[in-house]
C-alpha positions as CSV (number, residue, x, y, z in Angstrom):
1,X,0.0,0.0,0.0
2,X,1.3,3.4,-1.0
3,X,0.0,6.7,0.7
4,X,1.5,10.5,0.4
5,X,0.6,11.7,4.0
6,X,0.5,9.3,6.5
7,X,-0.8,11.0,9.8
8,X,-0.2,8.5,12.9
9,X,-2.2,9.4,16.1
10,X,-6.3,10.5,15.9
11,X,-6.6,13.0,18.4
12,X,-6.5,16.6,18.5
13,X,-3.1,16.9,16.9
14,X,-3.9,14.7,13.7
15,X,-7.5,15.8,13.3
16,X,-6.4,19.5,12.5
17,X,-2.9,18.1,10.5
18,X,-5.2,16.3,8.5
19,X,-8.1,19.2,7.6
20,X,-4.8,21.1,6.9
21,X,-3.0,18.6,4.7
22,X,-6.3,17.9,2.5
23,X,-7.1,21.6,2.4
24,X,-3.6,22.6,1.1
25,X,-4.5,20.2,-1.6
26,X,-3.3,16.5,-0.4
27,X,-5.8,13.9,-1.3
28,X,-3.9,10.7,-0.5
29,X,-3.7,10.4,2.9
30,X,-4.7,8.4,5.9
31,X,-5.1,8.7,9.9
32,X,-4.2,5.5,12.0
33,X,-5.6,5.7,15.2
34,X,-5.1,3.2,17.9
35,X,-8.3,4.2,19.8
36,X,-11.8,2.8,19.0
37,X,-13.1,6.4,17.7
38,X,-11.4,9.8,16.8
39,X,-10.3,12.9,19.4
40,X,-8.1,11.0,21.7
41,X,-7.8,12.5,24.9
42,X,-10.4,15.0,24.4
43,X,-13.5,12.6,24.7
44,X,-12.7,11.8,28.6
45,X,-12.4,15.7,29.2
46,X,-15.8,16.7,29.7
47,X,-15.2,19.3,31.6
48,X,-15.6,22.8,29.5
49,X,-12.7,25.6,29.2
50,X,-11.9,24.3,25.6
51,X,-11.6,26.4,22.1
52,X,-11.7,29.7,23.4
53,X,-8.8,30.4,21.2
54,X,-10.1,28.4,18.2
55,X,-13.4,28.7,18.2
56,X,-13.7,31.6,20.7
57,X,-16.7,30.0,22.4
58,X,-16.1,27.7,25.5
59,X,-16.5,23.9,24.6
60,X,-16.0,20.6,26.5
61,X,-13.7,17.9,25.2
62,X,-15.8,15.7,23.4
63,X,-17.5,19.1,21.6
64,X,-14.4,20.7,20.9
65,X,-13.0,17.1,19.4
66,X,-16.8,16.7,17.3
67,X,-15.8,19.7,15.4
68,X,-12.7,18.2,14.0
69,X,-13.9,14.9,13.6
70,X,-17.3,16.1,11.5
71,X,-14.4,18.1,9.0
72,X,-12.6,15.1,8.9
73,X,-15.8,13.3,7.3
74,X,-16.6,16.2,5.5
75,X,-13.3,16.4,3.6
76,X,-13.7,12.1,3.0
77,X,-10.2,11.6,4.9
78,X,-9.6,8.1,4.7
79,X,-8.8,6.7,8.7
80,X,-8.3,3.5,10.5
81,X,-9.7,2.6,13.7
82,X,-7.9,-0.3,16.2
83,X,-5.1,0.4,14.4
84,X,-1.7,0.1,15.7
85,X,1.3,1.7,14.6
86,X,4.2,-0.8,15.4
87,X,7.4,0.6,13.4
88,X,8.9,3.5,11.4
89,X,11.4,3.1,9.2
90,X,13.2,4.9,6.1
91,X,13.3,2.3,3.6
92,X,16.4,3.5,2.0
93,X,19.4,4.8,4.1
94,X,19.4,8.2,1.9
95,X,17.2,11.0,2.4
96,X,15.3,10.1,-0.6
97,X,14.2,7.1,0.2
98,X,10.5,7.0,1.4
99,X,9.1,5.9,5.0
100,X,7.7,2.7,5.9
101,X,5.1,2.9,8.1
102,X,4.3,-0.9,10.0
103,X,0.5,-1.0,11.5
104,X,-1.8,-3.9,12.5
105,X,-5.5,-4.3,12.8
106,X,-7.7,-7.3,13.1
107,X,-8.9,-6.3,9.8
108,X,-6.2,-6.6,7.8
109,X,-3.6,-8.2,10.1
110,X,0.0,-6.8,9.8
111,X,0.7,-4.8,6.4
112,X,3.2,-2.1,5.2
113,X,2.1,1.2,4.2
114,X,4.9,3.4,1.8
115,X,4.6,7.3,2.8
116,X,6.0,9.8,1.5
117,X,6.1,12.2,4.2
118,X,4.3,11.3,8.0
119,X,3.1,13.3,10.5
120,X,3.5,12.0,14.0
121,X,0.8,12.9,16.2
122,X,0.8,10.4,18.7
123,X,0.4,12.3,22.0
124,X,1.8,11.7,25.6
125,X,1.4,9.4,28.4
126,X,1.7,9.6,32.2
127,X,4.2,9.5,34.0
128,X,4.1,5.9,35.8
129,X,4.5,5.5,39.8
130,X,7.4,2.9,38.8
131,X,9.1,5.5,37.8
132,X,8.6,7.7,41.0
133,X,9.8,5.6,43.7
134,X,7.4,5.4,46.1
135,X,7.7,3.2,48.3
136,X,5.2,1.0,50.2
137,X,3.1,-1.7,48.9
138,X,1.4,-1.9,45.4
139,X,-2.4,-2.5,46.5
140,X,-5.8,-1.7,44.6
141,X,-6.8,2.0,45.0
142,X,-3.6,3.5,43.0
143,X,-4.3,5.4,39.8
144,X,-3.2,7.9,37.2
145,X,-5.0,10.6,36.9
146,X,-6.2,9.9,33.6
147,X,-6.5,6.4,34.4
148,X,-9.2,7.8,37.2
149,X,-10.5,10.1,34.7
150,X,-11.9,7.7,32.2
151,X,-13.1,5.8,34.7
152,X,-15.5,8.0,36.2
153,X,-16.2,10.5,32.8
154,X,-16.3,7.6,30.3
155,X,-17.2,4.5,32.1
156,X,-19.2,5.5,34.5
157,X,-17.1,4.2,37.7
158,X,-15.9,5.5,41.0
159,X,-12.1,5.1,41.9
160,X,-12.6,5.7,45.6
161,X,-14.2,8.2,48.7
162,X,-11.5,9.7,50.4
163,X,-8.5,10.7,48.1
164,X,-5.4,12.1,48.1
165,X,-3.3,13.1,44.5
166,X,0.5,13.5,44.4
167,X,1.0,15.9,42.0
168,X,-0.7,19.4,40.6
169,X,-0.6,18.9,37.1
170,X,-3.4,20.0,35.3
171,X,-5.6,16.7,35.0
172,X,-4.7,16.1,39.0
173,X,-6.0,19.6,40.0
174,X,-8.7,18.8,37.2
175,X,-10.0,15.5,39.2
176,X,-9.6,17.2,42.2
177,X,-13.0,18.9,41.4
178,X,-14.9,16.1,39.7
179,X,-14.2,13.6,42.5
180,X,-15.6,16.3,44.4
181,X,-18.2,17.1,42.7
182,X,-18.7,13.2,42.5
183,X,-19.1,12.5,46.2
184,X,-15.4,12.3,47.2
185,X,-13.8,14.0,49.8
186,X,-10.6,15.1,48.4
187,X,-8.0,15.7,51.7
188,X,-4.9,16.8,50.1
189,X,-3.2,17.5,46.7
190,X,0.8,16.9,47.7
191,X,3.3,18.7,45.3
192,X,7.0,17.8,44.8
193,X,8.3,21.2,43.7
194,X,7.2,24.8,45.0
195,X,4.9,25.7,42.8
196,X,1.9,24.4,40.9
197,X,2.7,22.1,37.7
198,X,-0.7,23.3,36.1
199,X,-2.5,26.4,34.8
200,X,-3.2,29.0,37.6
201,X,-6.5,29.0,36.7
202,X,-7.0,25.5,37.3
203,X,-5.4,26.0,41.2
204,X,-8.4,28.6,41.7
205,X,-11.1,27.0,39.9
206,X,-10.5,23.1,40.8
207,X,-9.0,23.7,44.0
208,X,-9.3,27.0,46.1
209,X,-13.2,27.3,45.1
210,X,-13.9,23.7,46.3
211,X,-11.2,24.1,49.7
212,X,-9.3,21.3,48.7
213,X,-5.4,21.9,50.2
214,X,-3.0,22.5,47.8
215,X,0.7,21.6,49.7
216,X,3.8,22.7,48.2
217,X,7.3,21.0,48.8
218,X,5.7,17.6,49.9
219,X,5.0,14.2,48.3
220,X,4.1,11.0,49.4
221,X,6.6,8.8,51.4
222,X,5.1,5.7,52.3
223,X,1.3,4.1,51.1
224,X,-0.3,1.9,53.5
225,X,-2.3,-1.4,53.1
226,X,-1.8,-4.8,51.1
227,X,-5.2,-5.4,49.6
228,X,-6.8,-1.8,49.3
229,X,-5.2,1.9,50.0
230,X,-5.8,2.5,53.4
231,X,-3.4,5.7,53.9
232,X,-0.4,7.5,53.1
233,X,2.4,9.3,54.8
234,X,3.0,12.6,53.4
235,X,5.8,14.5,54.1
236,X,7.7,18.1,53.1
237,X,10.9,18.0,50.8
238,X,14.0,20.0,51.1
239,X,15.5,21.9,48.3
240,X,17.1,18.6,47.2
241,X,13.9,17.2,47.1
242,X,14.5,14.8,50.0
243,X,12.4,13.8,53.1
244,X,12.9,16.3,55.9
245,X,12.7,13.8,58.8
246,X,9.7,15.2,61.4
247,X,7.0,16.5,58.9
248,X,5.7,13.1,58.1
249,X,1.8,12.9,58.5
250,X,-0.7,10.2,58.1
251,X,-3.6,10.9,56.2
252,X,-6.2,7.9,56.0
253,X,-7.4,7.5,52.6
254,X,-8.7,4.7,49.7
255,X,-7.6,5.9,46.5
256,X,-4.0,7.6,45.5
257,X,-4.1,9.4,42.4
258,X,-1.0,10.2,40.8
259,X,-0.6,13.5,38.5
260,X,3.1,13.6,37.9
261,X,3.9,14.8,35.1
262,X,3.7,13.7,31.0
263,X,5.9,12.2,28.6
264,X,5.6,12.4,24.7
265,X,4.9,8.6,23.3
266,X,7.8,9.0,21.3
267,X,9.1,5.4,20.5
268,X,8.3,5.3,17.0
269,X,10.4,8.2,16.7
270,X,13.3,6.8,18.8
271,X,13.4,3.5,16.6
272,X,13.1,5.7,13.4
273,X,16.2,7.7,14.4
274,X,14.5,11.3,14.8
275,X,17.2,13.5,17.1
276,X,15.6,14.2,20.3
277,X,15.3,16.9,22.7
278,X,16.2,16.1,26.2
279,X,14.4,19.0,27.7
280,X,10.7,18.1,26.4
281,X,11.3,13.9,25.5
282,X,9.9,15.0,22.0
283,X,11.9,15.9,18.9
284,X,13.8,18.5,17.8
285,X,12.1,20.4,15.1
286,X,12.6,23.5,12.3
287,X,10.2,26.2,11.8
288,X,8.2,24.0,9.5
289,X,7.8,21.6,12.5
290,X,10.0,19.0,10.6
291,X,11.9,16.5,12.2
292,X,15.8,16.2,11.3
293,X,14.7,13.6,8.9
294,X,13.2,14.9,5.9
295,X,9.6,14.1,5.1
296,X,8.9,13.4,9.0
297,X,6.7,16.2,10.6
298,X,5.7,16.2,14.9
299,X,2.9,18.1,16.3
300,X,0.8,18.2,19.4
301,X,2.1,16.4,22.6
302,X,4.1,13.9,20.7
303,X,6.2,17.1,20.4
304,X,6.3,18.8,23.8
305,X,3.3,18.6,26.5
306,X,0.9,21.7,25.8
307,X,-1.2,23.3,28.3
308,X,-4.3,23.9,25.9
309,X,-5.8,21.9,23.0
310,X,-6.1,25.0,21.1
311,X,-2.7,25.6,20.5
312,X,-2.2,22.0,20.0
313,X,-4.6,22.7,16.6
314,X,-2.8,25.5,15.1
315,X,0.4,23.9,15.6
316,X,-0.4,20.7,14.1
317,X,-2.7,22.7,11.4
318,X,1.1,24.5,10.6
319,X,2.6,21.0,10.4
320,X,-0.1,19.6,7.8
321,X,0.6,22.3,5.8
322,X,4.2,22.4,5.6
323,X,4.1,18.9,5.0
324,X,1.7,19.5,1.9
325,X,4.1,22.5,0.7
326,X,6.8,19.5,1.0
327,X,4.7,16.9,-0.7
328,X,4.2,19.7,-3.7
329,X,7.9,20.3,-4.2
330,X,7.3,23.8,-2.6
331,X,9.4,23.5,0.8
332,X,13.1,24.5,-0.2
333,X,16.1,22.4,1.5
334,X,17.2,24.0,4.4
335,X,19.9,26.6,3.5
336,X,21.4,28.7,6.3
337,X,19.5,27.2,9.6
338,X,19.9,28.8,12.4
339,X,19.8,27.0,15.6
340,X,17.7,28.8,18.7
341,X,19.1,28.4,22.1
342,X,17.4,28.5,25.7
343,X,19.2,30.1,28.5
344,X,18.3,32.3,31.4
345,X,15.8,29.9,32.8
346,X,14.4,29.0,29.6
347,X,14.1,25.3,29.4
348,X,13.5,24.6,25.7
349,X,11.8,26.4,22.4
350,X,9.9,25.2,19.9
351,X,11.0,25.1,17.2
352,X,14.8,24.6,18.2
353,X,16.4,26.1,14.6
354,X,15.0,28.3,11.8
355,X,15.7,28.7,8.1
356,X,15.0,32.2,7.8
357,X,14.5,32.3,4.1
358,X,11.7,29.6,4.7
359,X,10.1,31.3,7.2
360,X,6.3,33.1,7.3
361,X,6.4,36.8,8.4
362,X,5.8,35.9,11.8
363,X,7.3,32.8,13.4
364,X,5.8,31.7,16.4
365,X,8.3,30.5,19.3
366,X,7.0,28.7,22.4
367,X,8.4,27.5,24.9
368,X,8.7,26.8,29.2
369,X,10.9,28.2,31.6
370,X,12.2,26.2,34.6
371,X,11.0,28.8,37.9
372,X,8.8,30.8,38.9
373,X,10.1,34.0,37.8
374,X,8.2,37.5,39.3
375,X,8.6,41.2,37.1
376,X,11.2,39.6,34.5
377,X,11.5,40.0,31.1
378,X,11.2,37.8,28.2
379,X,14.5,38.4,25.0
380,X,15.1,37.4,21.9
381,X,18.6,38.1,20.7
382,X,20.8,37.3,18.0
383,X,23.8,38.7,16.6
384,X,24.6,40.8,19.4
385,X,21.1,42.6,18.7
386,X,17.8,42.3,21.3
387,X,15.2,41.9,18.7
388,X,12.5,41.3,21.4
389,X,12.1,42.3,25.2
390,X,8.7,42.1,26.6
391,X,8.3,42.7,30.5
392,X,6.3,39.9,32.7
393,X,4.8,40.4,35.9
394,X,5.0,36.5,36.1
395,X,6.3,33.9,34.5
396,X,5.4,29.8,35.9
397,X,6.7,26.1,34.8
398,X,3.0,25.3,34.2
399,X,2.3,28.0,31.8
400,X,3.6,27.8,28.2
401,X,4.7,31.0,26.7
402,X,5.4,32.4,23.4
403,X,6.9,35.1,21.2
404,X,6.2,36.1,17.6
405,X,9.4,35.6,16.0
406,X,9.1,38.2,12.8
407,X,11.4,37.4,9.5
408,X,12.5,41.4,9.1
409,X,14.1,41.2,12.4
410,X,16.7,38.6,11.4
411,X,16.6,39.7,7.6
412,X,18.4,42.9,9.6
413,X,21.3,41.0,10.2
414,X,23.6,39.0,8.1
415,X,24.2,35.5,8.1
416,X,23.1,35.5,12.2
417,X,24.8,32.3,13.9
418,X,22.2,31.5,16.4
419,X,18.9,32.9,17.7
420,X,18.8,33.1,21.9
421,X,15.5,33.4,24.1
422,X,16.3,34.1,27.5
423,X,14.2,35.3,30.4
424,X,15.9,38.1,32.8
425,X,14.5,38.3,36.2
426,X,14.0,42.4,37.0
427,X,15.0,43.7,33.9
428,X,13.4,46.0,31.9
């Protein structure tokens, strides 16, 4: 089977590749999604707060993911259900050989699909207790956040009635409310580092408006009971992150839900070769969201871990049409790249280089910084020249930024070496 596009992952991040991809004028291509339907993530979020950027109405999950899904059918974009993507692979060991894209379904078994160019859109995971450390026992009543999230939104079931969550990322502080509004009595959110891993506004509206503790420098030291949760030990964490003996506190409880953190599900990329980024765990990309090997697009959480869905859609509607414009012969090689470094509390950019003759007008740069930083100021530099300095009365972990990176400013200077976004705290 041959394809052009190939689009792997259904949720948010492939729905609005694909619309863009056919739209921009590419007819052969196909979604594989692992899931029984389309939207991924989105149809277990039923909470509302969604496509206020994108739609600029508020929508819940599923709603937001029906509007992509019915232009999906409405454009006839071919996708597979149940599907499985199990490798990616260049078929040839030069550039111009074309990818091989390894699925299975109980439909047609195993087969071999030959892209052209493929859009990875596969989203993240969570972050498994394994690889937290907690020790204590493994009984019934432990969950992921998600895990506990489809449960109740999708399947109708209760995880417990007296909780407590280790970690304040957003679906943690997010399930905080509906187990509340459930019947549970949430007693504690416990958080690792000194500030909140998720969206301010989710603190206020999941937390403070429902009195549900949020504590800061603590995490959970011990979980008791062999059969069923019947408590944990809780306990505040130096700067190290360690224990400070004293502090501990039992809190009886049934269920343990664990928000700590997301990873990209980036393993088809690993075993394809794609050069990674250690700060996000997704890949390192150009302005046109391309991978550094050609043909290979990434978009969404597969990339780096977003804090709204709507920005997940106009990145991944950027990458479906910069993969078209590649498809059509239109994207030039990448002459003159210029690589974009973090510093200054800046943990990582997307996209990490530019080719500035490829660019749009405007170049949009996002990316995380590593504190909590109070009246700073957000640069963009190159060649010894601040191109941009915007002041910030506050700038968090859990809230992604971004700059409008605009072509004139580097078209100012010749032959620029490297592009720096920094963040400096009390400057002006």
């Amino acid at each position: 089977m041959k394809k052009d596009l190939v689009i792997i992952g259904g949720g948010p991040a492939g729905l609005a590749a694909a619309i863009a991809a056919r739209e921009a004028g590419v007819e052969d291509l196909v979604i594989l999604e692992r899931d029984a339907r389309l939207g991924g993530i989105l149809n277990q979020c039923i909470h509302n707060g969604f496509g206020l950027h994108t739609f600029k109405e508020e929508l819940t999950g599923p709603e937001y993911a029906d509007r992509f899904v019915r232009q999906v059918q409405a454009l006839g974009i071919s996708c597979k259900l149940h599907t499985m993507v199990v490798d990616l692979a260049r078929q040839q060991a030069d550039s111009a050989g074309s990818l091989l894209v390894t699925a299975m379904n109980q439909e047609d078994g195993i087969y071999t699909i030959e892209a052209r160019a493929v859009i990875l859109a596969m989203g993240c995971r969570e972050r498994p207790r394994g690889a937290l450390g907690i020790p204590g026992y493994r009984p019934a009543g432990i969950y992921s956040a998600g895990t506990a999230q489809r449960y109740v939104n999708m399947e109708g079931r209760m995880p417990g009635r007296e909780v407590v969550i280790l970690g304040s990322g957003d679906i943690g502080l997010i399930m905080a409310r509906r187990m509340t509004l459930e019947g549970a009595k949430v007693k504690l959110v416990a958080e690792l580092m000194p500030y909140s891993g998720g969206l301010k506004r989710n603190v206020i509206q999941c937390l403070d408006d429902f009195g549900i503790p949020l504590k800061l420098r603590t995490t959970v030291v011990d979980i008791k009971g062999k059969q069923r949760v019947e408590g944990v030990t809780v306990a505040q964490v130096d700067e190290k992150g360690k224990p400070v003996p004293g502090t501990e506190e039992q809190i009886p409880c049934d269920t343990l839900l664990l928000s700590c953190g997301l990873i990209p599900e980036n393993e088809l990329s690993v075993a394809l070769g794609v050069g990674m980024n250690p700060a996000t765990n997704g890949p390192f990309v150009n302005e046109s969201l391309e991978t550094d090997i050609e043909g290979v697009f990434a978009c969404g959480n597969v990339l780096h871990v977003h804090d709204l869905v709507d920005y997940v859609s106009e990145e991944a509607s950027w990458a479906g049409r910069r993969a078209a414009a590649y498809l059509q012969g239109s994207l030039e090689k990448g002459v003159g790249r210029v690589s974009i470094r973090a510093e200054g509390g800046v943990r990582y950019t997307v996209p990490s280089s530019v080719v500035p003759g490829r660019m749009e007008q405007e170049q949009v740069l996002r990316f995380r910084v590593g504190n909590v930083y109070r009246d700073a100021c957000v640069e963009v530099s190159a060649g010894g020249r601040v191109l941009y300095s915007r002041r910030r009365r506050v700038l968090t972990p859990g809230e992604m930024e971004q700059v409008v990176l605009k072509r004139a400013w580097l078209e100012q200077i010749p032959e620029p070496e490297e592009i720096t976004v920094s963040v400096r705290e009390g400057s002006a």
